[in-house]
N, C-alpha and C positions, 0 to 999 in steps of 0.2 A: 504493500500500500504506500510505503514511505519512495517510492521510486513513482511509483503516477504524483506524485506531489510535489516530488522535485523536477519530474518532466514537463506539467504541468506551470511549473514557477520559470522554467526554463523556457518555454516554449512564449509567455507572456510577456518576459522581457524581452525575446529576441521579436516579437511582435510591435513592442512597443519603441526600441530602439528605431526601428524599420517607418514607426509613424511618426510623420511628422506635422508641426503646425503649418498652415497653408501662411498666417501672416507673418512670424517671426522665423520661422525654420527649426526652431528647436525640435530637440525628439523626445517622444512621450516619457523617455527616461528622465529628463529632464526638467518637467513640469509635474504636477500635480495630477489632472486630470485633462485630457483631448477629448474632444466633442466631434465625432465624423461626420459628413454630409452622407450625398447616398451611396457615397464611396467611398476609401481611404484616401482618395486623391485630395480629397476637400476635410479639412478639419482646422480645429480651432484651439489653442489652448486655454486654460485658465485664467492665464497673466494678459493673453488679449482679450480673454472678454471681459475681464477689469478694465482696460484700459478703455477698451470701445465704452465700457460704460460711465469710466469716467469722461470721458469726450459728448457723448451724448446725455449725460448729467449737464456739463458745461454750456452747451449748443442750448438747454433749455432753460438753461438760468442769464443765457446771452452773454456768457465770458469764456474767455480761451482754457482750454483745460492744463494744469499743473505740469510742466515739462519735468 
């Protein structure tokens, strides 16, 4: 059982090295959480969709958002 779990752990990381965000290019090793579109091709990390929403925070209070 202890071997599907580490194939298992294995298999996840080498998946998630392999994805990456579509807007910064980091790979899923490297973030938190990635969000796919309706492919691997399209996806989105954690730290961009903080950032999109602090931009669209900003946009709706009419000031530029925190560089």
């Amino acid at each position: 059982m202890a071997e599907e779990t580490t194939e298992s752990a294995l298999r996840r990381e080498i998946y998630l090295h392999q994805l990456k965000c579509s807007f910064c290019g980091k790979p899923g090793t490297e973030v938190e959480t990635v969000v796919c579109g309706p492919s691997t091709d399209v996806a989105i990390c954690n730290e961009c969709v903080d950032l999109c929403r602090e931009i669209m925070d900003a946009e709706r209070q009419g000031s530029s958002p925190a560089a």
